[in-house]
Wavefront OBJ file of the C-alpha trace (Angstrom):
o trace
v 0.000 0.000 0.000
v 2.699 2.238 0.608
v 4.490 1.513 -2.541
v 0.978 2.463 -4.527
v 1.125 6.026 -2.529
v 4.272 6.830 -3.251
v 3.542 5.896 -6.790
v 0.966 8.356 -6.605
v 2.748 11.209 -5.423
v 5.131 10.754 -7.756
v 2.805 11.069 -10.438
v 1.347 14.259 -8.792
v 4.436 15.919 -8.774
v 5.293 15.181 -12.312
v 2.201 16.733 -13.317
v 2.232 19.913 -11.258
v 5.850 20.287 -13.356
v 3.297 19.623 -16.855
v 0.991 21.478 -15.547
v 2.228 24.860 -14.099
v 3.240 26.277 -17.172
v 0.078 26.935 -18.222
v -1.405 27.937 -15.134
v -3.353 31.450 -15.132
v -3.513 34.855 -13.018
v -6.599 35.580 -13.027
v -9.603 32.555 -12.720
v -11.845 32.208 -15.196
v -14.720 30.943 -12.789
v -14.549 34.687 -11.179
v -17.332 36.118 -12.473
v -16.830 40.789 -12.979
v -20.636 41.688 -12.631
v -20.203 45.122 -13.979
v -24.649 45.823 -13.406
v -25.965 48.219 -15.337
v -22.895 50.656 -18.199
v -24.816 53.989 -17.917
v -22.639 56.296 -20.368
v -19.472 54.598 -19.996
v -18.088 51.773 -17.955
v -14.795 50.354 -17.023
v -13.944 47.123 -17.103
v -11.139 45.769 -14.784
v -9.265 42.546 -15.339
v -8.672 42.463 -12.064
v -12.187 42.019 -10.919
v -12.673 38.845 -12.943
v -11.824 37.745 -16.444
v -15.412 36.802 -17.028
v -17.835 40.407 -17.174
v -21.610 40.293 -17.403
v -22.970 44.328 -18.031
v -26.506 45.296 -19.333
v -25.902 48.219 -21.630
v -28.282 50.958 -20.405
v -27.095 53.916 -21.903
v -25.021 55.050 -24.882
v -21.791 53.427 -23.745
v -17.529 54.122 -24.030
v -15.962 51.519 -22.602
v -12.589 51.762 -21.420
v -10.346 48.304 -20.030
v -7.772 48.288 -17.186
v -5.570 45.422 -16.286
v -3.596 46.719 -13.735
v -0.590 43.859 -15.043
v 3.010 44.111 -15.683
v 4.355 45.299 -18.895
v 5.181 42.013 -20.658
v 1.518 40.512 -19.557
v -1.058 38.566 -21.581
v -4.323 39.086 -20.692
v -7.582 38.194 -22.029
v -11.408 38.200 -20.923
v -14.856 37.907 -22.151
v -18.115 39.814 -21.943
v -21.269 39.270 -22.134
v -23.295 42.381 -23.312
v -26.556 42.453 -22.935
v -29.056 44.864 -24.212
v -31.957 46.527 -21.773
v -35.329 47.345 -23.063
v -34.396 50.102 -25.324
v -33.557 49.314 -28.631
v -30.380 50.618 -30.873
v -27.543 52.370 -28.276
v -24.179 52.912 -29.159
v -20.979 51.274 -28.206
v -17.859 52.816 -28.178
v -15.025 50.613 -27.900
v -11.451 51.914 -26.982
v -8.998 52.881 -29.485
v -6.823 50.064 -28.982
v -9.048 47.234 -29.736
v -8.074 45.987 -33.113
v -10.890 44.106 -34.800
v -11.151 41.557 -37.717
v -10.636 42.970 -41.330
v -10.805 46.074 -39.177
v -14.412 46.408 -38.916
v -15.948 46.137 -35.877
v -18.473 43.809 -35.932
v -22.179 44.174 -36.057
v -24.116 43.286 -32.711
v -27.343 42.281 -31.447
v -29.546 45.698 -31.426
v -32.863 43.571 -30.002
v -34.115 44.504 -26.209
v -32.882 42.363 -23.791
v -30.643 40.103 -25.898
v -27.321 39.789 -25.451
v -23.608 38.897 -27.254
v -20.301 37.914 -26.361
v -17.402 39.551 -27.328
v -13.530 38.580 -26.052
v -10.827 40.515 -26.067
v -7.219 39.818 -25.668
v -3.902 41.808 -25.168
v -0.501 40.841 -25.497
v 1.118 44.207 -24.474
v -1.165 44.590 -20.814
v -3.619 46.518 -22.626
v -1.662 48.949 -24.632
v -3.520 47.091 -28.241
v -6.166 45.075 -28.029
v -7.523 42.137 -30.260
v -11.310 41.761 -30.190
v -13.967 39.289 -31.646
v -17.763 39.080 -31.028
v -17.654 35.199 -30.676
v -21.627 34.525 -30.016
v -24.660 37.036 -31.095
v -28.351 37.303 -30.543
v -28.600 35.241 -27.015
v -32.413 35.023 -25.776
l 1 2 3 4 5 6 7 8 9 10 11 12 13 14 15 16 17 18 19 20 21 22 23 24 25 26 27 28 29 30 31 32 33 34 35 36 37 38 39 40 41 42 43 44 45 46 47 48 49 50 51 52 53 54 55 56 57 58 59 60 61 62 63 64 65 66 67 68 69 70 71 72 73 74 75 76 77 78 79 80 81 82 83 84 85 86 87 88 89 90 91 92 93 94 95 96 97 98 99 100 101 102 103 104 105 106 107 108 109 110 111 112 113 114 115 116 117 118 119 120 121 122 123 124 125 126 127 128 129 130 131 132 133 134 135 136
């Protein structure tokens, strides 16, 4: 029996060594519930790498991420639209977007998309993609 636990740590330790490279700063199970964007909203890594906002107003977004220089960071949000049809977005200047278009979203009441965004510079450019539209 003892042979089979020491076995068994071995193999534990050999994975933590596979494993830890790819190991993550922030979780992606902590959940940024950003409420309601008014006129412009924030949105901090820091708070959680998965953000939930209703857009309520005509919105400017800005992100933070609060990293080192050389940090990767990356984080998805799902947008979704109140009861008022057709507001505006407007998405920092860094966020770099496919073909360079940004992309066409869900204008319904009380639907909702998700966009992710990702940085390789902490924040300085960002690459962004709406990966999922028109959610009930």
């Amino acid at each position: 029996m003892e042979y089979l636990f020491l076995m068994l740590l071995d193999l534990m330790n050999s994975l933590s060594e596979v494993v830890s490279p790819f190991k993550t700063k922030y979780s992606i199970d902590v959940t940024n519930v950003v409420g309601n964007t008014g006129t412009a909203v924030t949105i901090d890594v820091r708070n959680g790498v998965f953000v939930t906002a209703t857009l309520t107003g005509n919105c400017t977004f800005t992100f933070t991420t609060g990293s080192e220089a050389s940090t990767t960071v990356a984080f998805s949000l799902l947008l979704r639209n109140d009861a008022v049809t057709g507001r505006t977005i407007v998405w920092p200047g860094s966020v770099r977007w496919p073909g360079g278009i940004v992309p066409p979203r869900t204008l319904t009441a009380n639907r909702a998309d998700l966009y992710t965004f990702f940085s390789f510079d902490n924040g300085a450019s960002w690459y962004g993609m709406l990966c999922f539209y028109d959610y009930a």
